[in-house]
C-alpha positions as CSV (number, residue, x, y, z in Angstrom):
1,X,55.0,5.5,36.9
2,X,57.6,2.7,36.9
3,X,55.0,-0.4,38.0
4,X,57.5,-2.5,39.1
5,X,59.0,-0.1,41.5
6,X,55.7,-0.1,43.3
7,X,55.2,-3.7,43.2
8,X,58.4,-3.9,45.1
9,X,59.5,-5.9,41.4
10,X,62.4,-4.0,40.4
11,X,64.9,-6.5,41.2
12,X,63.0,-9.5,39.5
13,X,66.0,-11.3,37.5
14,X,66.0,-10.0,33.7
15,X,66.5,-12.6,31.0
16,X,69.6,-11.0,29.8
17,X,71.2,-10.9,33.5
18,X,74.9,-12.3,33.4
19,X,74.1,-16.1,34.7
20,X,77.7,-15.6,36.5
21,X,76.5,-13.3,38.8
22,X,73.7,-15.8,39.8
23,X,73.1,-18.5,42.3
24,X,72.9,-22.0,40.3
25,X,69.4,-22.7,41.2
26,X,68.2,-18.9,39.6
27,X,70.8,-19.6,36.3
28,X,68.8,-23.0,36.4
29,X,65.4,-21.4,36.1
30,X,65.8,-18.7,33.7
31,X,67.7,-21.5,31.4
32,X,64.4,-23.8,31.8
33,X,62.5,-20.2,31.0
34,X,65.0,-18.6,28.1
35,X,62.5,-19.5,25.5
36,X,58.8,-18.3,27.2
37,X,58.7,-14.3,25.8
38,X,58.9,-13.2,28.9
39,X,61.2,-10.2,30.4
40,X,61.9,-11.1,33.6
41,X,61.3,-14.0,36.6
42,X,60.7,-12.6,40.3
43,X,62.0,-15.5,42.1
44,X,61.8,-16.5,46.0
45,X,64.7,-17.6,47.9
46,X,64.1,-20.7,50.5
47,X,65.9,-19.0,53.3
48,X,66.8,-22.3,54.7
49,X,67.7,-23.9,52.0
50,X,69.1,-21.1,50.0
51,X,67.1,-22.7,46.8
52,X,65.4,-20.7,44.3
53,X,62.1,-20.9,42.9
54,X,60.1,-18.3,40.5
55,X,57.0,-17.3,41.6
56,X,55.8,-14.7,39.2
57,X,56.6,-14.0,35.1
58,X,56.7,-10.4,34.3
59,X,56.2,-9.0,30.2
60,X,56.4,-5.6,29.0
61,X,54.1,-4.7,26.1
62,X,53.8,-1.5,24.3
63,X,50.0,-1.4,24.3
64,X,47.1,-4.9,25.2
65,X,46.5,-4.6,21.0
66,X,45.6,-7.7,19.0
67,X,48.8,-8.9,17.9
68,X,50.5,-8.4,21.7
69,X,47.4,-10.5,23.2
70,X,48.1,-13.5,21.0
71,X,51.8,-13.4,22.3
72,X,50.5,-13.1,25.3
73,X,48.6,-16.0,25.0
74,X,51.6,-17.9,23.6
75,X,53.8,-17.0,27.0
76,X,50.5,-17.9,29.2
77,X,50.2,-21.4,26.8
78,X,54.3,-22.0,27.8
79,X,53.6,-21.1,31.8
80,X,51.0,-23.5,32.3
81,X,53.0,-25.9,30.5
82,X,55.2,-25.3,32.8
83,X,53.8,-25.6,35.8
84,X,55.3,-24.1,38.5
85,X,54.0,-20.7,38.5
86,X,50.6,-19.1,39.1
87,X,51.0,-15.5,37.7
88,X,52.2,-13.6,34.7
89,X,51.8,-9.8,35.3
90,X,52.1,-8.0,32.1
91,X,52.3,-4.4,32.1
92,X,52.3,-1.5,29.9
93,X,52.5,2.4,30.3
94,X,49.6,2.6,31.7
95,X,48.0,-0.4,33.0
96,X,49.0,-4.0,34.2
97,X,47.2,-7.1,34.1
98,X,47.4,-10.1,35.9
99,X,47.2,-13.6,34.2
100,X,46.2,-16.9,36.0
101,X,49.0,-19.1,34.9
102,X,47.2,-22.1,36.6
103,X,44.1,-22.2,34.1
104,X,44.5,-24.0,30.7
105,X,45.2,-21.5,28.1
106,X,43.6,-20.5,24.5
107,X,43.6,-23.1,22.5
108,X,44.3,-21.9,18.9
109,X,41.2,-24.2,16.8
110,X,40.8,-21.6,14.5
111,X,42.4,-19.0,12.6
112,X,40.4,-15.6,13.7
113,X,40.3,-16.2,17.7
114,X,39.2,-12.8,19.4
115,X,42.5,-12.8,21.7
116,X,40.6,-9.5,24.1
117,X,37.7,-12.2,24.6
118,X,39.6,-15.5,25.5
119,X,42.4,-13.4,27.5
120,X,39.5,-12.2,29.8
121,X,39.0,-15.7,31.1
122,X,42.8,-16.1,32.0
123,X,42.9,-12.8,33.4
124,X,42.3,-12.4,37.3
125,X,42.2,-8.5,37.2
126,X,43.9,-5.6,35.3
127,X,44.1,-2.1,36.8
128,X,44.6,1.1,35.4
129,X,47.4,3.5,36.9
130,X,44.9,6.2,37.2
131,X,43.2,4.8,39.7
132,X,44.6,5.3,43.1
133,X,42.1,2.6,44.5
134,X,43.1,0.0,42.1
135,X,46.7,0.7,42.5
136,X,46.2,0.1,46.3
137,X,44.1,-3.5,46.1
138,X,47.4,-4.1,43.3
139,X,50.2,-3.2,45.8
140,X,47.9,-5.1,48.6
141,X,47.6,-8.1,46.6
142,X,50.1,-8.3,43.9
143,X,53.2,-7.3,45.3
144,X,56.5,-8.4,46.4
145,X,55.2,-8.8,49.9
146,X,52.0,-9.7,49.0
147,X,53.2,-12.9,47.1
148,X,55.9,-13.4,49.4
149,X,53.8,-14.1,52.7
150,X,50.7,-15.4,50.8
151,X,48.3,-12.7,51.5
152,X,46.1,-13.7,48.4
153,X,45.5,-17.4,50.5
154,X,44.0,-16.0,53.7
155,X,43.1,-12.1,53.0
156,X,39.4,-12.1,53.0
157,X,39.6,-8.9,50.4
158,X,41.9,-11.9,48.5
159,X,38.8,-14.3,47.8
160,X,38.2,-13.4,44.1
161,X,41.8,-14.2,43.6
162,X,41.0,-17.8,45.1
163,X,38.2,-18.6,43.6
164,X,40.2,-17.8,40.2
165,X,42.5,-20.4,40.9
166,X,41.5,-23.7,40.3
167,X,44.9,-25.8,40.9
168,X,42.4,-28.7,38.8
169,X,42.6,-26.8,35.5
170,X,46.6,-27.2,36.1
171,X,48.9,-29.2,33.1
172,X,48.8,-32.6,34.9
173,X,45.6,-32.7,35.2
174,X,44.9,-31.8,31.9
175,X,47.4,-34.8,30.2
176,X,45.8,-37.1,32.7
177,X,42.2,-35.8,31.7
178,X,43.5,-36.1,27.7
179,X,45.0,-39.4,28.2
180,X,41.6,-40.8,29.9
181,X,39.8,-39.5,26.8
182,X,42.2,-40.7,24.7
183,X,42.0,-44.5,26.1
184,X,38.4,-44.1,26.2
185,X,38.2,-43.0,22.8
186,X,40.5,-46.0,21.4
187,X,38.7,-48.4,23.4
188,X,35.2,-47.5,21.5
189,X,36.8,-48.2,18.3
190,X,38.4,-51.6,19.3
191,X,34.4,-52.6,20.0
């Protein structure tokens, strides 16, 4: 089953695409994106505007083992950073999962992090391509259309997807959280 096909993906914009056969804002993106891990970008087109914008990060992995979840981890890590997209969708032969790119990543405090574990709380849902019912809440939710006319914001079937995403767990808010800390922190040592 080629997942991407289903999703409606197949023409998300590979990083080795020839940036002469792209508009400027989409050679733009993938240069800001060149170094994440990922595959490819599907990106959204303002029809009035004719601007470009990416709206989900797509990674092919052999199999979800240890050593593919901590780069995993390390593309989620660069997304949030980032901060313009909500999902990576990162698929194998036979299953997908889809990452909440607005949720602060794994932070790497010591050396023998259980990457299965910490992934699960970044995760908003895998499904297997055995199941026809899961592939059908996936092509409802997930795909092309789906992310195109917002389905996942007013879709009642969509709410578990909301209440995943927490725009507050987002990168600015994080620096400004760190940065409150920070001057707290420096002013309890200047007393």
């Amino acid at each position: 089953m080629n997942i991407l096909e289903e999703l409606s993906l197949q023409h998300s914009i590979s990083l080795n695409s020839d940036k002469k056969m792209l508009s400027e804002s989409e050679a733009h993106i993938l240069n800001e994106v060149s170094e994440f891990g990922i595959d490819s970008v599907y990106i959204n087109i303002d029809d009035e505007t004719k601007n470009a914008f990416p709206a989900i990060f797509i990674k092919q992995v052999l199999a979800f083992d240890s050593e593919t979840l901590q780069i995993i981890s390390n593309i989620h890590r660069k997304i949030w950073n980032y901060n313009k997209v909500l999902f990576l969708y990162a698929y194998s032969n036979t299953e997908i999962r889809i990452y909440n790119c607005t949720k602060t990543p794994v932070i790497q405090k010591k050396e023998d992090i259980d990457y299965e574990k910490e992934l699960k709380s970044l995760e908003i849902n895998s499904y297997s391509y055995d199941d026809k019912k899961q592939l059908q809440e996936l092509n409802t939710l997930f795909s092309k259309i789906a992310i195109d006319t917002g389905v996942i914001w007013t879709l009642e079937k969509a709410k578990f997807i909301r209440d995943k995403i927490n725009l507050q767990h987002k990168v600015d808010k994080y620096l400004v959280e760190s940065l409150i800390n920070t001057t707290e922190q420096l002013k309890k040592r200047e007393s």
